[in-house]
N, C-alpha and C positions, 0 to 999 in steps of 0.2 A: 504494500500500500504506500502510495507519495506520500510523505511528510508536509508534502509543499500546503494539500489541501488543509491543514489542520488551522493557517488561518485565512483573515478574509483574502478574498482574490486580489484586491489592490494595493494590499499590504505587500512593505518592501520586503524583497527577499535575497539571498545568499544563489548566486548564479554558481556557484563553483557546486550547491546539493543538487540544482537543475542539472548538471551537466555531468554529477555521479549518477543518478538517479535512471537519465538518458544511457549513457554509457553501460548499466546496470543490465538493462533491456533492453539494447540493443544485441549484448554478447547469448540472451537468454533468445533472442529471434532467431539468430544466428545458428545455437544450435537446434532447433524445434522447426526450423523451416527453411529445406533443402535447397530451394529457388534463390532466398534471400541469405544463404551461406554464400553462393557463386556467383551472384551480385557485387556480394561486399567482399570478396576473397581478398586479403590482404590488409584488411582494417582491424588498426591495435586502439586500445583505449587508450585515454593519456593526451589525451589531444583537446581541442579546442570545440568550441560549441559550433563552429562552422566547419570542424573536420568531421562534423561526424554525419556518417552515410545518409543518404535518402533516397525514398523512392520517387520516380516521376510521376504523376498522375495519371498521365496516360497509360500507363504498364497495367493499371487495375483496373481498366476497359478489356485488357486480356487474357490477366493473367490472374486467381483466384487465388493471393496467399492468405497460408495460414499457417497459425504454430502449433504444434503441438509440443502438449508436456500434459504426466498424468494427473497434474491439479487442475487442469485445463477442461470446462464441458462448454463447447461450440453448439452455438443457437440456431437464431437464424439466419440469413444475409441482408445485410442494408444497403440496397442498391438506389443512386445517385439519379434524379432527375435524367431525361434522355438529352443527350444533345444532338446536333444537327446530324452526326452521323449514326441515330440511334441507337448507339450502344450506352448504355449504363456499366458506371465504377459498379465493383460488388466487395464489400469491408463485410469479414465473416467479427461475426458476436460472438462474444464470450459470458460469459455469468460474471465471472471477474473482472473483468472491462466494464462490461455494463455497470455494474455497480460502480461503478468509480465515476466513469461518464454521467451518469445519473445524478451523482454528489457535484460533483465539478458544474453541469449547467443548472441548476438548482441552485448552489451559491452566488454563479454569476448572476443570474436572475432577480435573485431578491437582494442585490446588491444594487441592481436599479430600480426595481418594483415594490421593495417593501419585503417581508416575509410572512404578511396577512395575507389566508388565503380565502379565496373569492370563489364563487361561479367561473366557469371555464367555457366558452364560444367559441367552437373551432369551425372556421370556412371550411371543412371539407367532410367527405362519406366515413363514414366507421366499420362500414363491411370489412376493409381490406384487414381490418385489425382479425377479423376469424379464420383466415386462414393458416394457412401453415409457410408458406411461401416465403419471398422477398418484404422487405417493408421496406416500404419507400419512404424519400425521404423529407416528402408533406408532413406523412402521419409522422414522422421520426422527430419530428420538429415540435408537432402540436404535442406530441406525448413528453415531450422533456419541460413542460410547462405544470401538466400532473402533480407535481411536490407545493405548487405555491394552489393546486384549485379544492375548492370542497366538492365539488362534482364536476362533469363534461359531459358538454350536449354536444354532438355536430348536427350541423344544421345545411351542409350545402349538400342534397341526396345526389344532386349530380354535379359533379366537381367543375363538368366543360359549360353547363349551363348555369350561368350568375343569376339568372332569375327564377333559380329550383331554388335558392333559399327561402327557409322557413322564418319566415319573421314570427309567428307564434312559438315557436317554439326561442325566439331572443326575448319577446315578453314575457317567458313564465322564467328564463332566468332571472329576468330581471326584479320577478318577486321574491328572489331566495337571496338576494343582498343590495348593498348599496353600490356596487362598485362589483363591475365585469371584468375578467380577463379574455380579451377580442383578439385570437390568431386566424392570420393566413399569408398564404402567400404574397406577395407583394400586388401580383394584377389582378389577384383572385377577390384581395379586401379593396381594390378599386372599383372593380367593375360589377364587384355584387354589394357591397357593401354600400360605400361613396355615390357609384351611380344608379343603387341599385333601385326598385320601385317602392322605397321604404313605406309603409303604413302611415298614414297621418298620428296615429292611437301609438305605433310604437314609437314614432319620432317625440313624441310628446313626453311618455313617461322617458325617453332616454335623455332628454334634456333634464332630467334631474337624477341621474345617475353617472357618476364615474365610471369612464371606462379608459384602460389601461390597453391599448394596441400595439400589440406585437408582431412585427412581419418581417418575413425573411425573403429569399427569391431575388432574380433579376430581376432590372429593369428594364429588359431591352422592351419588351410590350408596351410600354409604357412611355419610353421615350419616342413610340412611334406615335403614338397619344399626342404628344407636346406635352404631357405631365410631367411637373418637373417637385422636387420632395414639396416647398413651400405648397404647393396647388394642392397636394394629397396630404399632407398633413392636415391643411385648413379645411378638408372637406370631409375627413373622419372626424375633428374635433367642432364643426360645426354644431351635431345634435348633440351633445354630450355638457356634463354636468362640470362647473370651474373644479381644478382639479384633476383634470383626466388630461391622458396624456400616448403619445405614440412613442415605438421603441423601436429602431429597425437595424437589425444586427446581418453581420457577415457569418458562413460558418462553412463548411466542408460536409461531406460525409465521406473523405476520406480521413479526414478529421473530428472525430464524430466526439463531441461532450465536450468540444472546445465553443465557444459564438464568441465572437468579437463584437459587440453592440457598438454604437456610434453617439456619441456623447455630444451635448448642445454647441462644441465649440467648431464640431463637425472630425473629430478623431475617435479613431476607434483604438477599443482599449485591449492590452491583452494582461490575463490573468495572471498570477503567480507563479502558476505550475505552465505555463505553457510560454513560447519564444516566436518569433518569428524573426527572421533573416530575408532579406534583401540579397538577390542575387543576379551577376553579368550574365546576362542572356546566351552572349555569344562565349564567356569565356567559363562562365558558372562563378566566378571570384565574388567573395562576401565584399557586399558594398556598403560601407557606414552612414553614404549620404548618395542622392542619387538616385533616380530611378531603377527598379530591375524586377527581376522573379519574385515572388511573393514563396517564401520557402515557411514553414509552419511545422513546428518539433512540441509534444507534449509527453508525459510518462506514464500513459493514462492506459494508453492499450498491450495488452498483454495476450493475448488472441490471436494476433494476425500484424506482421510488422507496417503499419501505418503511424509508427508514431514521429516518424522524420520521413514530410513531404513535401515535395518542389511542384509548386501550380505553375498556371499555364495565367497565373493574376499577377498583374503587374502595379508596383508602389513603392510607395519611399516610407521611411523610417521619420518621426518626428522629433527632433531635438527639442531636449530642454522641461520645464514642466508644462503640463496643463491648464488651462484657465479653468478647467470643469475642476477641479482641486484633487480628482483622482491620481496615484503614483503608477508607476510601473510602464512600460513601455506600450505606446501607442504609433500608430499608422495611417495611413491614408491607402486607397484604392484609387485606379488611374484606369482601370479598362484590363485589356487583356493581350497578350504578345501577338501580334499580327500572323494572321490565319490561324489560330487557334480556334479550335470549335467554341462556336455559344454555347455556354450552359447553362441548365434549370434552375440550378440551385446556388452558385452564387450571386452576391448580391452586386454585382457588376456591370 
């Protein structure tokens, strides 16, 4: 178990326990999983937080690792929005992993939400959750919300049509408190939500209700809209009670239990236990200042070697402290390396 989580996520911490920690699990992937032994054949520990191996993102559009070891019990697959070339990442779950990722966005969460928990509104269908299969990584998003709701309704029966949402069924949460937790995707809570054919009756009571929106997603959709954050922030918090608020975070699900959320000053934060790296496109060389690869390292998963990965997202690193008053190392987002596939699921 990381040490790192024991305190809050934006508390300062000790990079050299990050990068034993890393180092730790890295040499336990190594030996549990044959593909990523031959990978990284010739990696010693002892080295720096930018020597240590990763995977590409693209390699888990093809290739299915996992670790084994016998404290190890693998679940089910968490597979990534589709991108243009419709293949989905597939990140195999652990019992062990999961539980740690589960702590991990759970603290980061009520680190900007509060840790009272509310009614839970999620834009999208709950069948997918009965099956045995893949879980995608809508539901993977809405369910790591779970630890801060006192119950969850979905409400969109069909996720492609914005106007299969159930506004009855957002009025009777809205009799079980004062203040809603409202996820979905990022076009998903525009076009059904924002522009959706809201009820005169529900708009009314939701003007005196806080609600707390949280969205993750692209926004390519949306910038074909002309929607730009100020336009869809103001038109979620328009029915809504003083006090309520939007949250819209970055995250992975090759990275899964890590979110970067975006803070009023417009930077996005990262946690205790987790790092990011900035790297030269053309050469891979860590860059301290400067545009490059968005590289993303945490010591969370034990399952399957995800936990040092190099995207296809491009950003710079931000000097110095924050105006939001929060510590720790934050980032910016810039789009993504030219002809790189669009993706569903970042927020890019």
């Amino acid at each position: 178990m990381s040490t790192l989580l024991d305190a809050p996520p934006y508390a300062t911490r000790d990079d050299a326990v990050l990068l034993a920690e890393l180092e730790v699990l890295t040499a336990h992937h190594r030996t549990g999983c044959g593909p990523y032994a031959r990978l990284t054949r010739g990696w010693r520990a002892g080295g720096t937080l930018a020597e240590l191996p990763f995977v590409h993102v693209g390699l888990l559009k093809d290739v299915l690792l996992r670790t084994e070891h016998p404290e190890l019990r693998h679940q089910r697959l968490l597979a990534s929005s589709a991108t243009t070339s419709g293949i989905s990442s597939k990140v195999a779950l652990d019992e062990r992993s999961s539980a740690l990722q589960s702590r991990s966005t759970a603290a980061i969460l009520a680190a900007w939400l509060g840790e009272a928990r509310r009614p839970l509104v999620v834009l999208d269908d709950a069948r997918s959750l009965r099956g045995r299969g893949d879980l995608g990584a809508r539901l993977a998003a809405a369910l790591s919300l779970r630890p801060l709701a006192t119950d969850t309704v979905f409400v969109l029966p069909d996720p492609a049509d914005p106007a299969s949402l159930r506004w009855d069924a957002v009025l009777a949460a809205c009799e079980r408190g004062e203040e809603l937790l409202v996820y979905g995707f990022t076009w998903v809570l525009w076009l059904a939500w924002a522009r959706g054919s809201m009820p005169a009756e529900v708009r009314e009571r939701l003007r005196g209700t806080r609600l707390r929106f949280v969205h993750s997603g692209g926004w390519k959709k949306l910038e074909a809209l002309r929607v730009d954050r100020a336009t869809f922030d103001g038109a979620l918090l328009a029915n809504a009670a003083a006090g309520s608020s939007v949250l819209d975070y970055y995250g992975l699900v090759e990275q899964v239990g890590v979110i970067f959320p975006l803070c009023e000053a417009g930077a996005r934060h990262v946690p205790r236990w987790a790092d990011v790296l900035v790297r030269d496109p053309w050469t891979l060389a860590s860059l301290p200042e400067g545009e490059g690869q968005l590289q993303f390292v945490n010591p969370l998963a034990w399952g399957a070697p995800y936990h040092s990965v190099l995207t296809e997202d491009v950003g710079r690193l931000l000097p110095g402290a924050c105006p939001c008053g929060r510590d720790g190392r934050r980032f910016t987002l810039a789009g993504r390396i030219p002809k790189a596939e669009v993706r569903g699921c970042a927020n890019v």
